[in-house]
C-alpha positions as CSV (number, residue, x, y, z in Angstrom):
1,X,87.1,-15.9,-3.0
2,X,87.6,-12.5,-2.2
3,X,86.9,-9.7,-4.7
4,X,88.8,-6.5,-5.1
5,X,86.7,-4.2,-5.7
6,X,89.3,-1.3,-6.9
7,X,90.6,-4.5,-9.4
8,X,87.2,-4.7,-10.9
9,X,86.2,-1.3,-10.9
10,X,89.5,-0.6,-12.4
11,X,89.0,-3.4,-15.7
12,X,85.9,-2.5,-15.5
13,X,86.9,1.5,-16.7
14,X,89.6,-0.2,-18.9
15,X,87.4,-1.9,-21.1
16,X,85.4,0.8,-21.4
17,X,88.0,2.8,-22.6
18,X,88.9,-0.3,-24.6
19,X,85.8,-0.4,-26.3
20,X,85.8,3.6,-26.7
21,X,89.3,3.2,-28.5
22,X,88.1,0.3,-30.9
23,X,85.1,2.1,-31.6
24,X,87.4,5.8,-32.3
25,X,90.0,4.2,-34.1
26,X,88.9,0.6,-35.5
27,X,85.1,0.1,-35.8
28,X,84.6,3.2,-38.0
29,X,87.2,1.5,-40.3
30,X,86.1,-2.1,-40.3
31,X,82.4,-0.8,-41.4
32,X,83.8,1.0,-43.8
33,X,85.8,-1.6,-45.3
34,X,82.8,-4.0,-44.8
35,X,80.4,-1.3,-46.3
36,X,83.4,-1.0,-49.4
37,X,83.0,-4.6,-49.3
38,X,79.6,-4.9,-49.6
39,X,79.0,-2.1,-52.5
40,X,81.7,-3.8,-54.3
41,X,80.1,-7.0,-54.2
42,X,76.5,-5.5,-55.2
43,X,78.3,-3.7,-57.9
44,X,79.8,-6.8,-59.3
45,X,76.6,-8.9,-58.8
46,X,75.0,-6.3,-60.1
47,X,77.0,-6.1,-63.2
48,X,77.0,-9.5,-63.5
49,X,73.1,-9.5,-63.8
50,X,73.4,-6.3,-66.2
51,X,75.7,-8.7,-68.1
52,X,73.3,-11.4,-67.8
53,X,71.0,-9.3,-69.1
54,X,73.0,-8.1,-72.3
55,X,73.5,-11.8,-73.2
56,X,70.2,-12.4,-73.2
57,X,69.4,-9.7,-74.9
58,X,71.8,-10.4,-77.4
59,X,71.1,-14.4,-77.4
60,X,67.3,-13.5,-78.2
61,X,68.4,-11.2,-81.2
62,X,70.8,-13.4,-82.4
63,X,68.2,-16.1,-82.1
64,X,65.4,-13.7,-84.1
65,X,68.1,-12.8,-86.4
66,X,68.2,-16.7,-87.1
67,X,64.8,-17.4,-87.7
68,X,64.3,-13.9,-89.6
69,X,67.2,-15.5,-92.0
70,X,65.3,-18.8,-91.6
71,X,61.9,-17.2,-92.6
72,X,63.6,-15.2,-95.5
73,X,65.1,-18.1,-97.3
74,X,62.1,-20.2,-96.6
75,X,60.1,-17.2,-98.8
76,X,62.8,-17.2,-101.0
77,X,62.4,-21.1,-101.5
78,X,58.9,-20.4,-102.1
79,X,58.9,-17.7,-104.3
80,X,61.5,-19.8,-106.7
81,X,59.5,-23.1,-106.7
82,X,56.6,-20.9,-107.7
83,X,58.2,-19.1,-110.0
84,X,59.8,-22.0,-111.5
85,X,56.4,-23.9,-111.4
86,X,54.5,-20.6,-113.4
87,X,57.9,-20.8,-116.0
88,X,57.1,-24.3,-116.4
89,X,53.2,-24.0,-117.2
90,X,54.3,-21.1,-119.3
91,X,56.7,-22.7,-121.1
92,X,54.8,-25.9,-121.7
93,X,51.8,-23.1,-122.7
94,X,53.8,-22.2,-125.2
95,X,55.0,-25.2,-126.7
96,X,51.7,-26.4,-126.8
97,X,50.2,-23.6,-128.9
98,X,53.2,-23.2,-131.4
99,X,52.3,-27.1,-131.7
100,X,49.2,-26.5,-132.4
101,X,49.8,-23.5,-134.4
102,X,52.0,-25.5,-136.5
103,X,49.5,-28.3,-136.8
104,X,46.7,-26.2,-137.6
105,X,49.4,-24.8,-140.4
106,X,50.3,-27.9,-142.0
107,X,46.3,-29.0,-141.8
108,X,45.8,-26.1,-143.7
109,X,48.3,-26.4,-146.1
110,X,47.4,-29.8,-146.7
111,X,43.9,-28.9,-146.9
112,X,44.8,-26.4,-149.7
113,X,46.8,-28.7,-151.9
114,X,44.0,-31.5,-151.6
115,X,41.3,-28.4,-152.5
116,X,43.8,-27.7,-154.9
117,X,44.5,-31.4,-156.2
118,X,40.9,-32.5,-156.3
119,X,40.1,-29.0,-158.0
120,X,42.5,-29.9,-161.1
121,X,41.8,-33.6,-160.7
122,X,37.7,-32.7,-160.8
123,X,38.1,-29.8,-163.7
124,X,40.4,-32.6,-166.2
125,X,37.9,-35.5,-165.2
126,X,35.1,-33.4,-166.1
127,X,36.4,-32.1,-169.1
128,X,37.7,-36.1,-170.1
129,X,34.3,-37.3,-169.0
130,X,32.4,-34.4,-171.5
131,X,34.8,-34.8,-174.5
132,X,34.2,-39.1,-174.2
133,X,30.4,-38.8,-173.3
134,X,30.3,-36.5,-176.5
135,X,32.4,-38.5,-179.0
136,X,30.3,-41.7,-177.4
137,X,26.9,-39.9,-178.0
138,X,27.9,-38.5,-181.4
139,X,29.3,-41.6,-182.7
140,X,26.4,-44.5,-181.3
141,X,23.6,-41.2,-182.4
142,X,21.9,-38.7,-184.4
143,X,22.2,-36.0,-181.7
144,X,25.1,-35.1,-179.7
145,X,25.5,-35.0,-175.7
146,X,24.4,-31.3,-175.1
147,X,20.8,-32.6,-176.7
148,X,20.9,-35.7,-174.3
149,X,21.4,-33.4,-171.1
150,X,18.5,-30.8,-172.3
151,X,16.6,-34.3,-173.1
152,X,17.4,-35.3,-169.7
153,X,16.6,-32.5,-167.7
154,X,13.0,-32.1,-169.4
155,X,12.4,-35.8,-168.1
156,X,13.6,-34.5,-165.0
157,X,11.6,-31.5,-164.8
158,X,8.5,-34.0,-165.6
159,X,9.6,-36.2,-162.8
160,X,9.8,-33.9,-159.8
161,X,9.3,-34.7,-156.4
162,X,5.7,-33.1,-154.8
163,X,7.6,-30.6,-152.6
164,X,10.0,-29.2,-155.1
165,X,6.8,-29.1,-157.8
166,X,5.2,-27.1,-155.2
167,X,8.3,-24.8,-154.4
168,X,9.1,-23.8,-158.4
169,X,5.1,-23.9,-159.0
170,X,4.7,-20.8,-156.3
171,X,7.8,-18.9,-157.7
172,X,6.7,-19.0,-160.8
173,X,3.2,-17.5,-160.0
174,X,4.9,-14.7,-157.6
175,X,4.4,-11.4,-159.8
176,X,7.0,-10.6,-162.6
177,X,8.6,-14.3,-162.7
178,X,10.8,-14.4,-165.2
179,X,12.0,-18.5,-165.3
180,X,15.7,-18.8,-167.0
181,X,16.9,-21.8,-168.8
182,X,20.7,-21.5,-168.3
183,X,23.4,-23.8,-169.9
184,X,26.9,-24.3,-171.4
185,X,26.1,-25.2,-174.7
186,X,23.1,-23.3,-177.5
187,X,19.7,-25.2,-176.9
188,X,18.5,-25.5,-180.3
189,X,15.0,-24.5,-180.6
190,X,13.5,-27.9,-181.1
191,X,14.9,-29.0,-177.5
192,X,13.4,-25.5,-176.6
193,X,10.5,-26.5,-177.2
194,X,10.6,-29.9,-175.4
195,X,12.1,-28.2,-172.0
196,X,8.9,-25.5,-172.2
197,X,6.3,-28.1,-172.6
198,X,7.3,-29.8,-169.7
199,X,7.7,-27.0,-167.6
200,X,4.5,-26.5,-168.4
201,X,3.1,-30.1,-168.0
202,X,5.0,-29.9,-164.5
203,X,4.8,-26.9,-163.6
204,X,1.7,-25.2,-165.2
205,X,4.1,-22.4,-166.4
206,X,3.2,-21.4,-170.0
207,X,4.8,-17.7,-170.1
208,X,8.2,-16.8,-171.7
209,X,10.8,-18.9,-170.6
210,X,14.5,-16.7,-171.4
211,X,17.5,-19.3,-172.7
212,X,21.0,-18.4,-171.6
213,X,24.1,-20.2,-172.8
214,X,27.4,-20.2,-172.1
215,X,27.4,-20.6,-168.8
216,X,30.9,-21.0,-166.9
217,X,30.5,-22.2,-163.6
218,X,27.7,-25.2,-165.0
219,X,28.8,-28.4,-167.7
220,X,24.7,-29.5,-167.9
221,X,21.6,-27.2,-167.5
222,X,19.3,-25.5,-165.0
223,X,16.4,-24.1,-164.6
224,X,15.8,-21.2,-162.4
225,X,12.7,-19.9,-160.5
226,X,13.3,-16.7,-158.1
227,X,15.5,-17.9,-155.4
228,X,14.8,-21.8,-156.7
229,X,17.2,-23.5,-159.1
230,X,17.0,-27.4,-160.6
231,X,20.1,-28.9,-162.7
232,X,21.3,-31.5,-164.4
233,X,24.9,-31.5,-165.1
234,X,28.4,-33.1,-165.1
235,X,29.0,-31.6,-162.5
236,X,26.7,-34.3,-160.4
237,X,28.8,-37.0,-162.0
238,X,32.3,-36.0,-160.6
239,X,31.2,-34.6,-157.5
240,X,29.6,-38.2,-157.0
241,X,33.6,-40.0,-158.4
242,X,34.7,-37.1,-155.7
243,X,32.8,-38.4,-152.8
244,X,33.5,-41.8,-153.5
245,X,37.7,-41.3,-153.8
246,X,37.7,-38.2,-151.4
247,X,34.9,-39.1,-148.4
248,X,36.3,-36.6,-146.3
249,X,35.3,-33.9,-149.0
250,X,32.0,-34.8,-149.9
251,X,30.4,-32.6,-147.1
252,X,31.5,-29.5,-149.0
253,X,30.6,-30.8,-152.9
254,X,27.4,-32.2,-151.5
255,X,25.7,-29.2,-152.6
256,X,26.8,-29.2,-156.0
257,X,25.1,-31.2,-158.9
258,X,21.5,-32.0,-159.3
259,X,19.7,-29.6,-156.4
């Protein structure tokens, strides 16, 4: 096959010029609209991603927002229930002491009638028990009650326990003793007589012995010795009727009567 060489030479320079032509006129605008291209495309990819981003952003705060509400109204829960809870114990507090308050009130009222009720109850039996024992005495004998209870608290005197000998025995030899015989009624002087002789067959006292009568707060007789005191009364006799129909008293009347 035979080759012209002026042919070849000749499409040779023509694509050249070809090439030069595309590469004047139509390269310089197909990279440019492939560059355009490509910066459009990385500017909506990368808007997408900035996007992306904002969503995320905005899912985690939403999401935090959430649990921040969450957390809140979990606190708020809390706080209620132990608010609630303290009102309760509070309130039951409350109720409890005005219970007992009350209680304590009506115990005491209570308590103050029966103080009151045994107090009338023990002043009329004793008065009803001294006005019978009296008329009794008087009418079966010679002598009337108030001699029988000065009669009875000499034997008593002469029949005292070792200890309480010994007790009124030391008082009266302390320096300056002065015994008392104290009573409701007058002691005539013949039952004087009797009560000093056995304080002084029981006791070894002879000195002056000083009679009071009239006593208020005593229906019998005592005898006191400094900071000692023996008795023989009425009194004992109710306060032992008291203990019997009123047990839950007896510890504060226990210390009345014969001592």
């Amino acid at each position: 096959m035979e080759i012209d060489l002026f042919t070849f030479i000749a499409q040779i320079v023509n694509f050249l010029v070809l090439l030069f032509l595309l590469y004047k006129f139509l390269f310089g605008r197909v990279k440019q609209a492939m560059d355009e291209r490509d910066a459009r495309i990385r500017s909506t990819i990368e808007s997408a991603d900035r996007k992306m981003a904002e969503a995320d952003a905005l899912k985690a705060k939403h999401a935090s927002a959430l649990q921040s509400i969450a957390d809140e109204r979990e606190a708020m829960l809390a706080g209620a229930r132990a608010e609630a809870s303290s009102l309760r114990e509070r309130l039951m507090q409350d109720a409890e002491e005005a219970i007992r308050s009350h209680r304590e009130q009506l115990q005491s009222i209570q308590a103050a009638q029966e103080e009151k009720f045994i107090s009338a109850l023990k002043a009329k039996g004793r008065d009803f028990i001294y006005a019978l024992a009296n008329k009794t005495v008087t009418d079966l004998a010679d002598e009337s009650l108030e001699e029988r209870i000065a009669l009875k608290f000499a034997g008593k005197v002469r029949s005292l326990a070792e200890s309480e000998r010994t007790r009124l025995t030391e008082a009266l030899r302390a320096p300056g003793a002065s015994p008392i015989i104290r009573s409701t009624f007058p002691v005539t002087p013949a039952v004087q007589r009797t009560i000093s002789d056995a304080v002084a067959a029981a006791l070894g006292y002879s000195g002056a012995i000083r009679f009071e009568s009239g006593a208020k707060d005593l229906y019998g007789i005592a005898l006191i010795a400094g900071a000692h005191t023996i008795s023989w009364s009425i009194d004992a006799f109710v306060s032992g009727i008291e203990r019997d129909l009123f047990p839950a008293n007896s510890a504060s009347t226990a210390d009345r009567g014969l001592r």
